[in-house]
C-alpha positions as CSV (number, residue, x, y, z in Angstrom):
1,X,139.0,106.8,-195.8
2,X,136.9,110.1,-196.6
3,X,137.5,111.8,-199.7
4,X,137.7,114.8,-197.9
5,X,138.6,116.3,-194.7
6,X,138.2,120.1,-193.8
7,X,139.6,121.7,-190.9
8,X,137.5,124.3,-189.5
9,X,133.8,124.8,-189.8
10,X,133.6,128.4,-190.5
11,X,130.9,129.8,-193.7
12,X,134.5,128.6,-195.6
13,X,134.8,124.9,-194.3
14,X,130.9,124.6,-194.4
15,X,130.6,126.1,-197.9
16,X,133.3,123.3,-199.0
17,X,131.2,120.6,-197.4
18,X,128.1,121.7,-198.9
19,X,129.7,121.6,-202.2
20,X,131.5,118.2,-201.9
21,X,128.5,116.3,-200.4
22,X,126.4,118.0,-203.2
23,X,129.5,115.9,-205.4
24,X,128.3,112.7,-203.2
25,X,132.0,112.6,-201.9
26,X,132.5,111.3,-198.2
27,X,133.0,114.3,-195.9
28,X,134.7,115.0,-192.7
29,X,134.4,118.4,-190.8
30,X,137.1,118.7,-187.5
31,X,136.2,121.8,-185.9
32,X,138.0,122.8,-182.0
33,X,135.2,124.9,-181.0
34,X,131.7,125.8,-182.8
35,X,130.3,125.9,-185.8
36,X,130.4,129.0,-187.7
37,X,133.5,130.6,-186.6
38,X,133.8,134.5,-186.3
39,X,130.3,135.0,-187.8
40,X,128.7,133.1,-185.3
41,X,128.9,136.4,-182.9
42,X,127.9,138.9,-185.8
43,X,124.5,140.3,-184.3
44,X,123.2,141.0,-187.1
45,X,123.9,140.5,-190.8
46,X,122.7,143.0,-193.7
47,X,125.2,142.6,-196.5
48,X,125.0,139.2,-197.6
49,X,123.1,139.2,-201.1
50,X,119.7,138.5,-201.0
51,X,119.2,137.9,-197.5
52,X,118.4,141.3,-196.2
53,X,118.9,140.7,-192.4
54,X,119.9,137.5,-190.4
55,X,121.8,137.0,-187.4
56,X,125.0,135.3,-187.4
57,X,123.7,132.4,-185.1
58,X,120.7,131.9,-187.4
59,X,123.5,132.0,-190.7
60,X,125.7,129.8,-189.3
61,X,123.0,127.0,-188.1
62,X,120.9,127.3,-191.3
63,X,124.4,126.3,-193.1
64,X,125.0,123.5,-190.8
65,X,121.4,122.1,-190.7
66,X,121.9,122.0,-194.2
67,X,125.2,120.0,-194.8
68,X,124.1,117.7,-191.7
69,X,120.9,117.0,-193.6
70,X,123.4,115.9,-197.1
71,X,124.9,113.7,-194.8
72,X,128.3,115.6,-193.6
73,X,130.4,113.5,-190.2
74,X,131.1,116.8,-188.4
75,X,133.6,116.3,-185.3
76,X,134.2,118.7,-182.6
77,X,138.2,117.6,-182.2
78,X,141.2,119.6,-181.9
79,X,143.7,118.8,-184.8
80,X,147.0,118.9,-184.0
81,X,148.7,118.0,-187.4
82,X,148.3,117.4,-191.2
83,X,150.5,115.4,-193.1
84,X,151.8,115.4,-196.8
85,X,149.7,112.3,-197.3
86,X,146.6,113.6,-196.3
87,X,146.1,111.9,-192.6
88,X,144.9,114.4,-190.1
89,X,146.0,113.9,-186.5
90,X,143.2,115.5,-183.5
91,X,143.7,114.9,-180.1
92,X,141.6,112.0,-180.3
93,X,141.9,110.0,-183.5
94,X,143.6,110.0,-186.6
95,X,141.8,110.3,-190.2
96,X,142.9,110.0,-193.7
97,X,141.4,111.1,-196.6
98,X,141.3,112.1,-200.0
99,X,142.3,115.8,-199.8
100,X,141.9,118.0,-197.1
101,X,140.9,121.8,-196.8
102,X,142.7,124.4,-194.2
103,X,139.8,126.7,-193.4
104,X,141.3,127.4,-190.0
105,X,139.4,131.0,-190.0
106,X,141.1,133.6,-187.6
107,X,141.0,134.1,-183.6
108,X,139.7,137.2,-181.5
109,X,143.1,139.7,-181.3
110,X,144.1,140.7,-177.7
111,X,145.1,143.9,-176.1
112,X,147.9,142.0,-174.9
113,X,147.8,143.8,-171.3
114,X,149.0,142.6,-168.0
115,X,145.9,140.9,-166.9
116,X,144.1,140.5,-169.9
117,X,143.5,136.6,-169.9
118,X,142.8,137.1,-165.9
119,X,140.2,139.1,-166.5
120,X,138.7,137.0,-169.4
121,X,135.3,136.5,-168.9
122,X,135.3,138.5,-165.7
123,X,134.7,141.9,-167.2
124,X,136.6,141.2,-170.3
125,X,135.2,139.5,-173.6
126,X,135.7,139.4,-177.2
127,X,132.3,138.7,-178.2
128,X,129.3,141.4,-177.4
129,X,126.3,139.5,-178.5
130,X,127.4,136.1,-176.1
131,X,128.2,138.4,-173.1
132,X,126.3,141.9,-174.0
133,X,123.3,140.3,-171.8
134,X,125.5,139.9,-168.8
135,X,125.6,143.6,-168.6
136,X,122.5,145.0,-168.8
137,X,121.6,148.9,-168.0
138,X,125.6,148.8,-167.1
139,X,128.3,150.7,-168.5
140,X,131.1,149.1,-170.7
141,X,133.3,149.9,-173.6
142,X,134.2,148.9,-176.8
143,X,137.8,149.0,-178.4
144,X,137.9,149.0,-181.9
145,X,137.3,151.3,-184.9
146,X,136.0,148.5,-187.7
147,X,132.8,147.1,-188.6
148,X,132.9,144.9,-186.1
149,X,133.4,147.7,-183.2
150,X,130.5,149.5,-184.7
151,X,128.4,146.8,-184.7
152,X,129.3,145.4,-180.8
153,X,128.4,148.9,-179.9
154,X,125.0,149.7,-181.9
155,X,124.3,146.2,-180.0
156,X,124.9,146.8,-176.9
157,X,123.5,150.5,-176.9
158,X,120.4,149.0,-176.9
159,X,121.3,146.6,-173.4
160,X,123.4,149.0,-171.4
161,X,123.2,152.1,-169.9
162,X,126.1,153.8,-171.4
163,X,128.6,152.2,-174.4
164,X,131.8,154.4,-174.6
165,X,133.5,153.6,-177.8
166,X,137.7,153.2,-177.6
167,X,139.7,154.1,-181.0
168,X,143.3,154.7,-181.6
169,X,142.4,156.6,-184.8
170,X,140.3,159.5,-185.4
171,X,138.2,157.9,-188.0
172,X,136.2,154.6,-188.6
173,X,137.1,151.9,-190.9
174,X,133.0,150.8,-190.7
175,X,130.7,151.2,-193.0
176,X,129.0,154.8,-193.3
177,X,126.1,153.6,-193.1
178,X,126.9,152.1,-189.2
179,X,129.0,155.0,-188.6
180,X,125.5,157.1,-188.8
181,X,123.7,155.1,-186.4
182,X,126.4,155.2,-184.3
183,X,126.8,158.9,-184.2
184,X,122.8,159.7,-183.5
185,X,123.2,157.0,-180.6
186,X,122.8,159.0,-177.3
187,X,123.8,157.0,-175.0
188,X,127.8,155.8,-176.9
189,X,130.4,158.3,-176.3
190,X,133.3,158.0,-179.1
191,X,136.7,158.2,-178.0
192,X,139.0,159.0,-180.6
193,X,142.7,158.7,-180.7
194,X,143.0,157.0,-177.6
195,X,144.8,153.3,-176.2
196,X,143.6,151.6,-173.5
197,X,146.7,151.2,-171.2
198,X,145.6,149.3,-168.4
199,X,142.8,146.5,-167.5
200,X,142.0,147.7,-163.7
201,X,141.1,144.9,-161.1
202,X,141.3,141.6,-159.8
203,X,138.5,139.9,-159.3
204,X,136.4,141.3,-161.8
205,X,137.2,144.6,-164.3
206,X,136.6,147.7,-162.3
207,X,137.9,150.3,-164.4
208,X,140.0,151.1,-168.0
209,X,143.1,153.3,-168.1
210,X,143.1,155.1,-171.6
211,X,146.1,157.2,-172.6
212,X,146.0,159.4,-175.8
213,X,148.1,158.6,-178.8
214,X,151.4,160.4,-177.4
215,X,150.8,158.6,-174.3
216,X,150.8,162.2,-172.3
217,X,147.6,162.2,-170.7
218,X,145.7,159.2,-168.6
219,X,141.9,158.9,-167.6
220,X,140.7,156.3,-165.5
221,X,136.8,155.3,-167.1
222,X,134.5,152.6,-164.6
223,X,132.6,150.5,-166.7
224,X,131.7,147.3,-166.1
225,X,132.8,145.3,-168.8
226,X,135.3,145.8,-172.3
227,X,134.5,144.4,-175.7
228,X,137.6,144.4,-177.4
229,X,136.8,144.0,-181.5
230,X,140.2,145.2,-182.8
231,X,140.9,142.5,-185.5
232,X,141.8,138.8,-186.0
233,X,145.3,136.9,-186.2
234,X,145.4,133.0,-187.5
235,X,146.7,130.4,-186.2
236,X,148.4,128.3,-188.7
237,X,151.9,127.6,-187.5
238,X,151.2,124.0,-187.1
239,X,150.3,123.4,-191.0
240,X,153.8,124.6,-192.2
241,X,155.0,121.7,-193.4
242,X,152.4,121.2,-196.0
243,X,151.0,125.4,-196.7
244,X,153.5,128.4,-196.3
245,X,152.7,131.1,-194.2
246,X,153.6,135.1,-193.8
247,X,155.0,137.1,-191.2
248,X,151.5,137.4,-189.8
249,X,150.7,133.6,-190.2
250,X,148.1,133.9,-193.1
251,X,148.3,131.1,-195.5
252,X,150.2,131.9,-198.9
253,X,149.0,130.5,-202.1
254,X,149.7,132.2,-205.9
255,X,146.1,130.9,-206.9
256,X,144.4,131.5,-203.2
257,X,143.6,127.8,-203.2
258,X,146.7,126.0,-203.6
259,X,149.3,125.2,-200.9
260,X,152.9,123.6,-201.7
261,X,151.3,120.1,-201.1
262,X,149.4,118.3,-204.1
263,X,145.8,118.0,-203.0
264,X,145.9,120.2,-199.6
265,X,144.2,123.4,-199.9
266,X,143.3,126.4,-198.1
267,X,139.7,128.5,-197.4
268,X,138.4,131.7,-196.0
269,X,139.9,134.1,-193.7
270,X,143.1,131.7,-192.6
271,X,145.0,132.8,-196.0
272,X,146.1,136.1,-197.1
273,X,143.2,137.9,-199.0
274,X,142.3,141.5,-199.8
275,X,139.2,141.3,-198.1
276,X,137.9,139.4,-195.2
277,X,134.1,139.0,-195.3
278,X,131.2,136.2,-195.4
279,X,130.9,136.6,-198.9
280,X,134.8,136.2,-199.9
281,X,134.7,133.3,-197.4
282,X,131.9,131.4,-199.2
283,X,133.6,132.0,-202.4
284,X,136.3,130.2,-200.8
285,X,134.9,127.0,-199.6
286,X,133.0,126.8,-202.7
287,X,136.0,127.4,-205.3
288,X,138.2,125.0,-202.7
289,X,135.6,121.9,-203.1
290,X,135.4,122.7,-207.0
291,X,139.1,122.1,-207.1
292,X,139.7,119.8,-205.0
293,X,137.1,117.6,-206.4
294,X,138.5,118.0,-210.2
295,X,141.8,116.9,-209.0
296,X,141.4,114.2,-206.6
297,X,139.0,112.5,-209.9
298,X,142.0,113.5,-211.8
């Protein structure tokens, strides 16, 4: 029996842990994939308060080293359900505990093209600073107009050859700050009101087929490889019988913590939220553990 289980091992499910084993409560973390979640491919971090540059690798294994060292059972196993009473089913074992925290984080969008996942991890990726390396003094593109695009293609202007830079609007959600550096970048050509229309290969990406916003004129670009940063979606479906979820599959909760099920709670970027960042998400874990904590002792 753990007093408390928390799916996913984002700067969310982490934060939780660090708070609950600093509680001296028996902790459980289940992630599918790696520690750290989304941030983990963040190059390079520069507004997190007080830490004034830090990559997202270094981040996400300085919080882990750290609730390893309290003493945190950290599992890498896919769960496949949670019940009403608190026992979490992975494809390997089942747990109960206590209370249990949803900090599921969000997944890499897709194009949703013909031959998108074929070309996964042939020429296509999601994440610039795990594949940038692959591609250096080549020529690839990045779709996306948020901090995230910004940042994929500041990074990889500094491996490749040539970054061309893929929007569907004519301005930048990023940062101005990034938005500058990105504009006195010689080498990254900004593409503005465009949509990339086709994924051009078989064996490996050969080519992008971009199509302006009325859809009247195409251009064939080469490059070598396509970063695509244009957002995150969750993946919460299987939780609804304990959390509700909207039309887009974010978590819903009045308070942001609590779900419909007593003592089942939710974290970070899985639930609906103004703003999805490392700070809001470590506000998350950390308010999650608080309350959880108070009302399992209650």
């Amino acid at each position: 029996m753990y007093d408390l289980i928390i799916v996913g091992a984002g700067p969310a499910g982490m934060t939780a842990a660090l708070y609950a084993l600093r509680a001296n409560k028996k902790v459980l973390i289940l992630e599918a994939k790696s520690y750290g979640g989304q941030i983990l491919l963040a190059s390079n971090i520069e507004n997190y308060p007080a830490i004034k540059e830090i990559s997202g690798y270094d981040y996400s294994k300085n919080l882990y080293d750290q609730i390893k060292a309290l003493g945190v059972e950290y599992k890498n196993e896919i769960v496949l359900k949670v019940d009403s009473d608190k026992t979490v089913t992975t494809n390997d074992n089942t747990y109960q505990g206590k209370a249990v925290i949803l900090a599921t984080g969000a997944s890499s969008r897709k194009l949703g093209l013909k031959n998108e996942d074929i070309l996964t991890g042939k020429g296509v990726s999601y994440c610039a600073t795990c594949d940038g390396n692959f591609f250096k003094n080549k020529i690839v593109a990045v779709n996306g107009g948020g901090n995230t695009a910004i940042g994929d293609a500041l990074y990889l202007s500094n491996i490749a050859k040539k970054v061309y830079l893929i929007h569907r609007r004519d301005d930048f959600r990023a940062d101005k700050k990034s938005i500058k550096e990105l504009k006195a970048k010689e080498n990254i050509e900004i593409m503005t009101n465009r949509i990339i229309a086709k994924l051009n290969g078989t064996k490996k990406l050969d080519s992008i087929t971009i199509v302006d916003n009325d859809g009247e004129q195409d251009t064939d670009i080469v490059v070598d490889a396509l970063f695509i940063a244009i957002g995150q979606e969750p993946k919460n479906t299987i939780f609804t019988n304990v959390a509700e979820i909207d039309e887009n599959g974010y978590f819903i909760s009045e308070d942001g913590v609590h779900t419909k099920t007593p003592n089942i709670y939710i974290a970070g970027d899985a639930r609906q939220k103004v703003l999805r960042q490392l700070t809001t998400a470590v506000s998350d874990g950390s308010i999650a553990a608080v309350v959880a904590i108070k009302e399992m002792s209650e």
